[in-house]
One Martini backbone bead per residue (centre of mass of N, CA, C, O) as a GRO file, in nm:
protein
  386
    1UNK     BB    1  -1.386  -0.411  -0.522
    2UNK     BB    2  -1.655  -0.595  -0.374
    3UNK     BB    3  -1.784  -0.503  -0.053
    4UNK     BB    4  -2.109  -0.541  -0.108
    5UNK     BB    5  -2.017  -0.910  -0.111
    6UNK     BB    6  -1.966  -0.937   0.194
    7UNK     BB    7  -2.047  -1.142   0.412
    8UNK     BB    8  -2.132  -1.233   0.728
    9UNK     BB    9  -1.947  -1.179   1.030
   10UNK     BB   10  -1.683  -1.293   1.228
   11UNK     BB   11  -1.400  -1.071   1.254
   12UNK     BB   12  -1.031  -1.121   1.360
   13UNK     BB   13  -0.795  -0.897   1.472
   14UNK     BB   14  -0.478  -0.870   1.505
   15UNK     BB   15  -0.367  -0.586   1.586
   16UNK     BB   16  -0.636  -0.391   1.611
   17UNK     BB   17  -0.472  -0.094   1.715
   18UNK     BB   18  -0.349  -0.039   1.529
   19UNK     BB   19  -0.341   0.101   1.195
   20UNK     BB   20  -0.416  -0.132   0.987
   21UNK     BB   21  -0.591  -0.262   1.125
   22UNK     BB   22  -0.809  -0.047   1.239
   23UNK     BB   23  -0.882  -0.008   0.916
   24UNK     BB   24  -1.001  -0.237   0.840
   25UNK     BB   25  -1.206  -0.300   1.024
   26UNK     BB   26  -1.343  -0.006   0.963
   27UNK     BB   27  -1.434  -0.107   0.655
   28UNK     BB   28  -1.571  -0.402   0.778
   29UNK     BB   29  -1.788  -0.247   0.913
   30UNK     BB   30  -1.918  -0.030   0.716
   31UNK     BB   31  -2.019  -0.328   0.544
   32UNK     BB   32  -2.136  -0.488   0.801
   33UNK     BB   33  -1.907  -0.640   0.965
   34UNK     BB   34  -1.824  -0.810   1.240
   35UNK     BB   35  -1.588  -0.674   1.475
   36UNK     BB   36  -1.256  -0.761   1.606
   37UNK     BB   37  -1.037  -0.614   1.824
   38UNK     BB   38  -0.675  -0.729   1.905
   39UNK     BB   39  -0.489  -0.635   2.176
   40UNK     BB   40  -0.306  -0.484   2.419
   41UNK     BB   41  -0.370  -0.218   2.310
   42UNK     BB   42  -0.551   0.072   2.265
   43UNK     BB   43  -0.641   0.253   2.061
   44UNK     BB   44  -0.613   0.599   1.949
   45UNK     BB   45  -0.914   0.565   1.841
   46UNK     BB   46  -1.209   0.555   1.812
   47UNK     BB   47  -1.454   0.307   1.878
   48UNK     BB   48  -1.670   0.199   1.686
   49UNK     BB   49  -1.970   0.143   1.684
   50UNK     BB   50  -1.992  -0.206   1.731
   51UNK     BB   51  -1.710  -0.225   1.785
   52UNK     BB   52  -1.486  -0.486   1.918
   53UNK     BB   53  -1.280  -0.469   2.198
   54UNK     BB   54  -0.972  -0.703   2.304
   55UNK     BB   55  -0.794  -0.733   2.564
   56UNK     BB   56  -0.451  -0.906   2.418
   57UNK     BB   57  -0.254  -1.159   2.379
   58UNK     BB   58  -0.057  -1.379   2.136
   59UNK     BB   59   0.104  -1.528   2.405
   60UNK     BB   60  -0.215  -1.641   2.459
   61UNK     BB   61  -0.382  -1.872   2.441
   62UNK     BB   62  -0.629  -1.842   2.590
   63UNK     BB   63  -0.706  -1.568   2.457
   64UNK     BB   64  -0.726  -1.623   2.188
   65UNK     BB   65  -0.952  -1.849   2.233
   66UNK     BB   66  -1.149  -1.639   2.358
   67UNK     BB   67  -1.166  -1.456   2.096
   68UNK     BB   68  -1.245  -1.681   1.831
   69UNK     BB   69  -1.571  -1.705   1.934
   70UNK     BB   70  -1.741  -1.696   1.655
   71UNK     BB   71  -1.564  -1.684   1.436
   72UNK     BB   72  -1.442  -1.721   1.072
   73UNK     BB   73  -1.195  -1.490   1.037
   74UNK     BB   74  -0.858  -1.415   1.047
   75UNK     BB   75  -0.628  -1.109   1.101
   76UNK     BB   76  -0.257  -1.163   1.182
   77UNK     BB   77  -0.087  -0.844   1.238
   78UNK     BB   78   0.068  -0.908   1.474
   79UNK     BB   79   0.348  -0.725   1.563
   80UNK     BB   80   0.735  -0.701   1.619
   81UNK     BB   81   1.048  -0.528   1.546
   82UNK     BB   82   1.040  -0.320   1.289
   83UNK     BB   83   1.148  -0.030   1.397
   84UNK     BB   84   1.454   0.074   1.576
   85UNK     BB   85   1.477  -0.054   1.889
   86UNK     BB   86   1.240  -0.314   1.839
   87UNK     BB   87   1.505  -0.439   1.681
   88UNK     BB   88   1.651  -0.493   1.980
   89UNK     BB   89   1.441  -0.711   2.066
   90UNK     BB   90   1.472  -1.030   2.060
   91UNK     BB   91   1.277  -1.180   2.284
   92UNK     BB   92   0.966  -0.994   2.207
   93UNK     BB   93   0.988  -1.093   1.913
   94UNK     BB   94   1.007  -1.414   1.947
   95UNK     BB   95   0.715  -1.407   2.063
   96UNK     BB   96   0.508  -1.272   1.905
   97UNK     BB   97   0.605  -1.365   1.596
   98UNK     BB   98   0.607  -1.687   1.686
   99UNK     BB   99   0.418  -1.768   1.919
  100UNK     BB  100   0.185  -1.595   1.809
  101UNK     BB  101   0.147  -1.749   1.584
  102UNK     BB  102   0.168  -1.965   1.678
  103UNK     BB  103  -0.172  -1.927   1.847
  104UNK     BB  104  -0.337  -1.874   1.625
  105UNK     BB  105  -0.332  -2.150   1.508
  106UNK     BB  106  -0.429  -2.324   1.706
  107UNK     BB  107  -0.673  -2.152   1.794
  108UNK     BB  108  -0.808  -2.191   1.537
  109UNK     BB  109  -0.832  -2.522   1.508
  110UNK     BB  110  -0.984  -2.528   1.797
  111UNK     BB  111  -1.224  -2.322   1.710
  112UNK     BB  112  -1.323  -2.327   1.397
  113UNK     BB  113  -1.129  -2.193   1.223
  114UNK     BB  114  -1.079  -2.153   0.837
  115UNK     BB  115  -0.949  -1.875   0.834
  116UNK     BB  116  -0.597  -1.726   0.738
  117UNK     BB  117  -0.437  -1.427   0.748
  118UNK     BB  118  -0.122  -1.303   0.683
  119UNK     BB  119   0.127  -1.059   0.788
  120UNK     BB  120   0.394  -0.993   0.671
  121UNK     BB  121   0.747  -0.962   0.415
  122UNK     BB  122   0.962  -0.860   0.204
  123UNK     BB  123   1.189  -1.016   0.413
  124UNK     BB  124   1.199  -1.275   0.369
  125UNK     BB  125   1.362  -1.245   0.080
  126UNK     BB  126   1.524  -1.017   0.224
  127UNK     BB  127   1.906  -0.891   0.281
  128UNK     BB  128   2.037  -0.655   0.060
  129UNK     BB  129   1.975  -0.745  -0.192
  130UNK     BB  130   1.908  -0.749  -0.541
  131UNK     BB  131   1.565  -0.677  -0.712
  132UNK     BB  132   1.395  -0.733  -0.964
  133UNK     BB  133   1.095  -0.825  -0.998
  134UNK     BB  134   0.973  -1.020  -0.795
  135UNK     BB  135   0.884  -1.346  -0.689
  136UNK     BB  136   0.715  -1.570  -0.538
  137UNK     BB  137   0.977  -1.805  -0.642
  138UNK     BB  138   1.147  -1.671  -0.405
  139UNK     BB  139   1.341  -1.782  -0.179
  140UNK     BB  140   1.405  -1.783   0.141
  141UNK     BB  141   1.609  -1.656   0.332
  142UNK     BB  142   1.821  -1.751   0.485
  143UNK     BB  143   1.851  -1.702   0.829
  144UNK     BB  144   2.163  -1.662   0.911
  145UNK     BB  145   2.112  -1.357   0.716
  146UNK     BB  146   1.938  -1.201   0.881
  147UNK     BB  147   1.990  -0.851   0.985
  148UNK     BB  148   1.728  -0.896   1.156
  149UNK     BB  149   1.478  -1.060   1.386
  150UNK     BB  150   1.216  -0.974   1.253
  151UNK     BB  151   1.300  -1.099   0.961
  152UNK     BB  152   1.321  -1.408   1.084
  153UNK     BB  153   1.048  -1.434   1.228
  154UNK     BB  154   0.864  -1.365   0.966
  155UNK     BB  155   0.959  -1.640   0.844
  156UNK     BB  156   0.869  -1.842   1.019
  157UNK     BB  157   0.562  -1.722   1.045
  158UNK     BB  158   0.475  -1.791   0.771
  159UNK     BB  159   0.559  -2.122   0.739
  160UNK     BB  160   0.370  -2.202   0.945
  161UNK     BB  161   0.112  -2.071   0.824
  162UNK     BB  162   0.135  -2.259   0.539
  163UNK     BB  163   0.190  -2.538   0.687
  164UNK     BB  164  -0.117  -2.492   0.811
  165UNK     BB  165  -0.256  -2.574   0.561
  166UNK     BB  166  -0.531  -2.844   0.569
  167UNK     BB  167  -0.544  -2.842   0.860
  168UNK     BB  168  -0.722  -2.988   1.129
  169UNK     BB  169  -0.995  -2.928   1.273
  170UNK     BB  170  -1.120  -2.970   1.612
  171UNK     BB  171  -1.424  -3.113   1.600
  172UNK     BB  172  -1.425  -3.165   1.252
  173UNK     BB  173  -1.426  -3.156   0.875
  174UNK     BB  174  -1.221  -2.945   0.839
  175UNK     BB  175  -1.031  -2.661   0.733
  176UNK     BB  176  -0.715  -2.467   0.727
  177UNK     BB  177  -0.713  -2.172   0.524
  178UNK     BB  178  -0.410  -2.017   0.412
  179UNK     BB  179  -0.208  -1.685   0.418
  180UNK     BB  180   0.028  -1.459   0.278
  181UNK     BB  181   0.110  -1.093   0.308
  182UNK     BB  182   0.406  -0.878   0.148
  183UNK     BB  183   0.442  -0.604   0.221
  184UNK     BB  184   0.499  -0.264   0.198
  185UNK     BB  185   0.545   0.049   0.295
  186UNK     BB  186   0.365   0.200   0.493
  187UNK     BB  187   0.102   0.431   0.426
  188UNK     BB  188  -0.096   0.705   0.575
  189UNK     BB  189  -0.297   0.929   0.717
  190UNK     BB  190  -0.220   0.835   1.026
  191UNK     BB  191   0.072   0.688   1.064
  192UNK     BB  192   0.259   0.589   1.345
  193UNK     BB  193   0.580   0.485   1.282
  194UNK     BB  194   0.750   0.595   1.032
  195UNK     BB  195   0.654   0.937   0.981
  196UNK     BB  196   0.715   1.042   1.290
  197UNK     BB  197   1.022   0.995   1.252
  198UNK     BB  198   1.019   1.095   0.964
  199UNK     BB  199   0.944   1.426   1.111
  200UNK     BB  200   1.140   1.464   1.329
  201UNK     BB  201   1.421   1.462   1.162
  202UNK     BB  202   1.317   1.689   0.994
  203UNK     BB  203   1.234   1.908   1.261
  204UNK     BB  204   1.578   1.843   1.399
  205UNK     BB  205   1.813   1.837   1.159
  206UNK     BB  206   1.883   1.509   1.049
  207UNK     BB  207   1.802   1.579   0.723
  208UNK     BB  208   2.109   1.626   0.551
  209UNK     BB  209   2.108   1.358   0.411
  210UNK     BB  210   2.192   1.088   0.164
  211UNK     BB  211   2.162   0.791   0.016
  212UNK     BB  212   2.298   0.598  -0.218
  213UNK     BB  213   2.162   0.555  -0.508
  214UNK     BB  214   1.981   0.725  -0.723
  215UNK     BB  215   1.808   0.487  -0.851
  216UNK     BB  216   1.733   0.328  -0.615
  217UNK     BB  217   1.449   0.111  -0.589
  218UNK     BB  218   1.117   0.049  -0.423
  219UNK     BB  219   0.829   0.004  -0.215
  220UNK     BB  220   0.515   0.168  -0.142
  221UNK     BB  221   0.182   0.082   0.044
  222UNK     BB  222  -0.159   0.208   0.077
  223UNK     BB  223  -0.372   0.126   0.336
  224UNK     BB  224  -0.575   0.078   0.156
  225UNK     BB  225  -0.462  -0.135  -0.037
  226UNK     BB  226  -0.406  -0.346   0.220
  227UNK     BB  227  -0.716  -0.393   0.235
  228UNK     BB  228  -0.790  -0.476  -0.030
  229UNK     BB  229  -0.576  -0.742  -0.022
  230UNK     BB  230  -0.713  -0.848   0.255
  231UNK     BB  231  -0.975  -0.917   0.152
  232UNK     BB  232  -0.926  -1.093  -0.076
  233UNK     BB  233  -0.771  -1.313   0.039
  234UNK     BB  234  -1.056  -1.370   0.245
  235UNK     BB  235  -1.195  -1.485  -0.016
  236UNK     BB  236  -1.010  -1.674  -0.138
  237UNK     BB  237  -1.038  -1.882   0.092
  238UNK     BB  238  -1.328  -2.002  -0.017
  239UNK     BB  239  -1.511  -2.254  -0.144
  240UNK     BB  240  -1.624  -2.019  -0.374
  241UNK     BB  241  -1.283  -1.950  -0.485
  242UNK     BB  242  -1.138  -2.217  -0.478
  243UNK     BB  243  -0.906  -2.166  -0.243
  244UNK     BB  244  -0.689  -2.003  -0.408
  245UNK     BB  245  -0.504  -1.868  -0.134
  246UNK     BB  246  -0.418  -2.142  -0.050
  247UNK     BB  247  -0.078  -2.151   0.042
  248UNK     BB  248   0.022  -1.832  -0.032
  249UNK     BB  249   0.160  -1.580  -0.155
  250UNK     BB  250   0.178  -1.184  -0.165
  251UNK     BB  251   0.286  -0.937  -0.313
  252UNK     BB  252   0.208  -0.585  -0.162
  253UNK     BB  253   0.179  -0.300  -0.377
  254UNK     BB  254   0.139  -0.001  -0.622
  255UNK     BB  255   0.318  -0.091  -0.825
  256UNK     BB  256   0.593   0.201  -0.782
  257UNK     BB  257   0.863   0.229  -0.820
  258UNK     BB  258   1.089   0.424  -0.612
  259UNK     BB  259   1.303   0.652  -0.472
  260UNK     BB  260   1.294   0.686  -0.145
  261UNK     BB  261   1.325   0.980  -0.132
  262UNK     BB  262   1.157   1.062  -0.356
  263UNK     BB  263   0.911   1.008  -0.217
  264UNK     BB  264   0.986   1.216   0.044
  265UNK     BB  265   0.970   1.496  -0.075
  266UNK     BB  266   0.697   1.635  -0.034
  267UNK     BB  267   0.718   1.610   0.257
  268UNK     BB  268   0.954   1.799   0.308
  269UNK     BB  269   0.842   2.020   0.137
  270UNK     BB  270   0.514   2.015   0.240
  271UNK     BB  271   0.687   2.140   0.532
  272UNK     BB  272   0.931   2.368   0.432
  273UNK     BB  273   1.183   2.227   0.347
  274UNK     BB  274   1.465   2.104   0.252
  275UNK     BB  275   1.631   1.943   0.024
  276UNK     BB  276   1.884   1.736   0.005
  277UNK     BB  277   2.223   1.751  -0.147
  278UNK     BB  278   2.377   1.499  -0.004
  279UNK     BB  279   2.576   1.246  -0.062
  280UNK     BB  280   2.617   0.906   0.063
  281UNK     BB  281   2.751   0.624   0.122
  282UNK     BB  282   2.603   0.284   0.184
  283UNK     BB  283   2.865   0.202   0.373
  284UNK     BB  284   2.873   0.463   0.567
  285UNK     BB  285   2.552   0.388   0.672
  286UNK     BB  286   2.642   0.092   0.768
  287UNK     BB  287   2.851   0.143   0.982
  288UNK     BB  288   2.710   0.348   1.170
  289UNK     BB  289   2.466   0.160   1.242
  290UNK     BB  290   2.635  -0.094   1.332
  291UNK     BB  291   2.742   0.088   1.586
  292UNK     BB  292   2.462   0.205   1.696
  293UNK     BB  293   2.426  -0.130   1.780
  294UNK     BB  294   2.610  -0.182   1.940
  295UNK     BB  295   2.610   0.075   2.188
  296UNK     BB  296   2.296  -0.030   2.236
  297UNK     BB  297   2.395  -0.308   2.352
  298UNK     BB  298   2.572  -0.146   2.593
  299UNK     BB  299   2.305   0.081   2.668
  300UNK     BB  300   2.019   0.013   2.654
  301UNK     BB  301   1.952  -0.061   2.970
  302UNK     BB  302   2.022   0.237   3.055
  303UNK     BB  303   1.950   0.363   2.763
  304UNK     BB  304   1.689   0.344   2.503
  305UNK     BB  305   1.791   0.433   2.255
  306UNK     BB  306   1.747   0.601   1.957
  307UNK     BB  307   1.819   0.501   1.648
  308UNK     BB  308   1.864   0.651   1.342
  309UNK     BB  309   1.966   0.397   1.217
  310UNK     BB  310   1.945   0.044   1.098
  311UNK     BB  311   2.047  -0.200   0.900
  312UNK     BB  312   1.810  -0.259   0.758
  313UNK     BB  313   1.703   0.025   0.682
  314UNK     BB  314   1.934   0.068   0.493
  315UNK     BB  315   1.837  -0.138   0.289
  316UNK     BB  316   1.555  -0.066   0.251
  317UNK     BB  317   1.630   0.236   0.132
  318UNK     BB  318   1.937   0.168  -0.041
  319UNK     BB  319   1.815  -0.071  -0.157
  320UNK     BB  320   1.703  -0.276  -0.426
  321UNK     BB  321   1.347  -0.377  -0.410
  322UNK     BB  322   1.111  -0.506  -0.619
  323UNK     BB  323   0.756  -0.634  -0.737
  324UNK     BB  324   0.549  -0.855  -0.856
  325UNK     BB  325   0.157  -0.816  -0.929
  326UNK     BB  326   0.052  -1.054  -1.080
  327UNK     BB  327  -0.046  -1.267  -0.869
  328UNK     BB  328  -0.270  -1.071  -0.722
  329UNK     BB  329  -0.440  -1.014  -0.982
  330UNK     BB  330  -0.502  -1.285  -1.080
  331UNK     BB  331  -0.631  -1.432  -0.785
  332UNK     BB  332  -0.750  -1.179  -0.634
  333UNK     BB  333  -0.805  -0.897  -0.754
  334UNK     BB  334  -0.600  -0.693  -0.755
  335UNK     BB  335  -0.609  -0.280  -0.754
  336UNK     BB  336  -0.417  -0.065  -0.742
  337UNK     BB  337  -0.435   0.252  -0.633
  338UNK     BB  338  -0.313   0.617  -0.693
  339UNK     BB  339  -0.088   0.772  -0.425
  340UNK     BB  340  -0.019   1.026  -0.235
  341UNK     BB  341   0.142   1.283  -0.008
  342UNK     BB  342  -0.078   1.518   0.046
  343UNK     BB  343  -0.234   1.395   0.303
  344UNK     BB  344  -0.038   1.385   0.487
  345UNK     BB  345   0.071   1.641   0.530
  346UNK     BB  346  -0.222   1.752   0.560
  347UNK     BB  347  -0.194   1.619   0.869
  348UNK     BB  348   0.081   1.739   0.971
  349UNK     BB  349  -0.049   2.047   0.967
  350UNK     BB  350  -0.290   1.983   1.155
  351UNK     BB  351  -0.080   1.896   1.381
  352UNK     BB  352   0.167   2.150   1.374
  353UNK     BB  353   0.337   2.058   1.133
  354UNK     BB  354   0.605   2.247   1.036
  355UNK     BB  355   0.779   2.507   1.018
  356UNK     BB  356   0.986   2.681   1.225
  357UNK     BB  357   1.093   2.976   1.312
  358UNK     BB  358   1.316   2.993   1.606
  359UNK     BB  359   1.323   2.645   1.774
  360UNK     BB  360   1.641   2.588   1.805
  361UNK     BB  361   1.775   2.501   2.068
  362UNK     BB  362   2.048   2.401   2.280
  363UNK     BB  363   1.959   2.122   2.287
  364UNK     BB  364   1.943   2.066   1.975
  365UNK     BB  365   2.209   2.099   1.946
  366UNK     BB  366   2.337   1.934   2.094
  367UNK     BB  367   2.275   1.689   2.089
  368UNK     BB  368   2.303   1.688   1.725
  369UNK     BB  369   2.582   1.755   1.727
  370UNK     BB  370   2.672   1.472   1.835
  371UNK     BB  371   2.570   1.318   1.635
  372UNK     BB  372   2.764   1.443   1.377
  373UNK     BB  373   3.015   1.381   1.523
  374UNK     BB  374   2.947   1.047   1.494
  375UNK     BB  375   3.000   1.088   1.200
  376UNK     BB  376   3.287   1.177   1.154
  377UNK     BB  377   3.388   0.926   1.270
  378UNK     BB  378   3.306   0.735   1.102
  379UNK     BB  379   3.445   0.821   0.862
  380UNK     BB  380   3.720   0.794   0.976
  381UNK     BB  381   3.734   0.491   1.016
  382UNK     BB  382   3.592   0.431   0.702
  383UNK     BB  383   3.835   0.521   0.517
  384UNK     BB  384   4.055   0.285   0.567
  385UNK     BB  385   3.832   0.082   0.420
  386UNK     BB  386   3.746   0.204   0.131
   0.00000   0.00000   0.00000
């Protein structure tokens, strides 16, 4: 990826405060880029000096259209509902995901804004069936099979976004070009949502066991590779590399399918903790899950918590789903580098995170005990269905 012949001009990150945009952001300002980060809440990392934030929801045509102005292209990465209890808010996931899509849509449009990049998702496609090596032409997930609404709503803004490919801007005789990327799980050292709730399971010591088949095979890519695959994305949406990736949609990981526990075993270990060895079956933590977000959904309004998994993250982490990344080599000139978890580790223990013997307090065992008592529970109902 040659990133110093990358044209100047003001590109708009939407979700621009998150882990994904802010690192987007801050390599085209470091390659001379004009960058606005657009959020609704500030970056946790201080905002590189030449670097715009606007404080700013997706949920607001005008706010969205008065940050577009003089915009050349956007990267619409903001979404909400991706994993935990944030998937159990359906109308807050339905604003966001679908109508902030349409508002960045149609902002593009009215201010003459001419590429638009989406961050998309493999759950598009996926709904807890096996794939193997899938492809661009397999179709969407039909929407009342998927099991959990940020990935129904995922599937709704792709097609919206897809769908708006070649309308015309507003008062002008451009056309508006799109295109969306369907990552896999992101990692990379001071990743925001994912690693530190698996990293707080691993030392509340709730890491206890694994589950599914141990062959089954996922896909993870690291924060850098999907930097490099959104610059590339909206570089071919320009008429001098012939629109080429106008209207297509594009699976994008490391391109290494491996065993979702086995991936973060280095974790586990270069954190000084035990790798479980007991597994359980994939219907048992499926039945868990799925208990948990019922109680969930009748408690959650007076105690919001966390639930340890939903039935999506089991389809997610348990079975297999990996894709072939052909056409984004062939289209985009994606080369995705090959990267450890080794970065990882040493950030979450430069922030005093390791094993620590003798921290386990009495309050942790009761918590922690309950949640064990409700999987025996789980276990027992489990049995004579099994």
């Amino acid at each position: 990826m040659d990133l110093e012949n990358i044209p100047k001009g003001t590109v708009l990150i939407t979700g621009g405060g998150g882990y994904f945009g802010f690192r987007l952001g801050w390599v085209l300002h470091k390659k001379g880029v004009d960058v606005v980060l657009f959020d609704v809440m500030r970056p946790v990392q201080a905002v590189p000096e030449g670097v715009k934030f606007r404080q700013g929801n997706v949920c607001s045509l005008s706010e969205v259209e008065k940050a577009l102005r003089d915009v050349i292209c956007v990267f619409h990465i903001a979404a909400y509902g991706m994993s935990g209890r944030e998937q159990l808010n359906r109308k807050l996931i339905e604003d966001v995901n679908v109508k902030g899509t349409e508002n960045v849509i149609q902002a593009c449009r009215n201010t003459g804004v001419s590429r638009l990049v989406y961050t998309s998702t493999y759950n598009v496609v996926f709904g807890g069936q096996v794939i193997e090596n899938g492809d661009e032409s397999l179709p969407y997930l039909p929407l009342p099979l998927h099991p959990d609404h940020y990935s129904r709503t995922k599937a709704l803004a792709e097609m919206k976004v897809l769908e708006a490919n070649g309308t015309e801007l507003v008062g002008t005789k451009g056309l508006l070009r799109t295109c969306a990327l369907r990552p896999a799980g992101i990692y990379g050292p001071g990743e925001q949502r994912h690693l530190p709730r698996i990293v707080s399971y691993i030392e509340r010591g709730l890491f206890q066991f694994v589950y599914g088949d141990p062959s089954s095979l996922v896909e993870f890519v690291h924060v850098e590779n999907l930097v490099q695959a959104h610059i590339l994305a909206a570089e071919a949406l320009k008429a001098t590399r012939d629109h080429r990736a106008a209207g297509q949609a594009y699976f994008i990981s490391d391109g290494r399918p491996i065993n979702n526990f086995e991936f973060f075993r280095p974790l586990v270990e270069g954190l000084g903790y035990r790798f479980p060895a007991l597994r359980l079956p994939l219907s048992l933590i499926y039945y868990f899950a799925f208990l948990t977000e019922m109680v969930h959904l009748l408690v959650g309004r007076l105690y919001n918590f966390q639930p340890l998994l939903t039935r999506t993250e089991v389809y997610k982490t348990g079975v297999t789903h990996y894709f072939s990344m052909d056409k984004a080599r062939k289209e985009l000139g994606y080369q995705p580098k090959q990267f450890s978890l080794d970065e990882v580790v040493e950030w979450f223990k430069s922030r005093g995170h390791g094993r620590k013997p003798g921290v386990y307090t009495l309050k942790h065992l009761v918590r922690d005990g309950g949640l064990v008592f409700l999987l025996v529970a789980v276990l027992l109902l489990w049995l004579p269905a099994a």
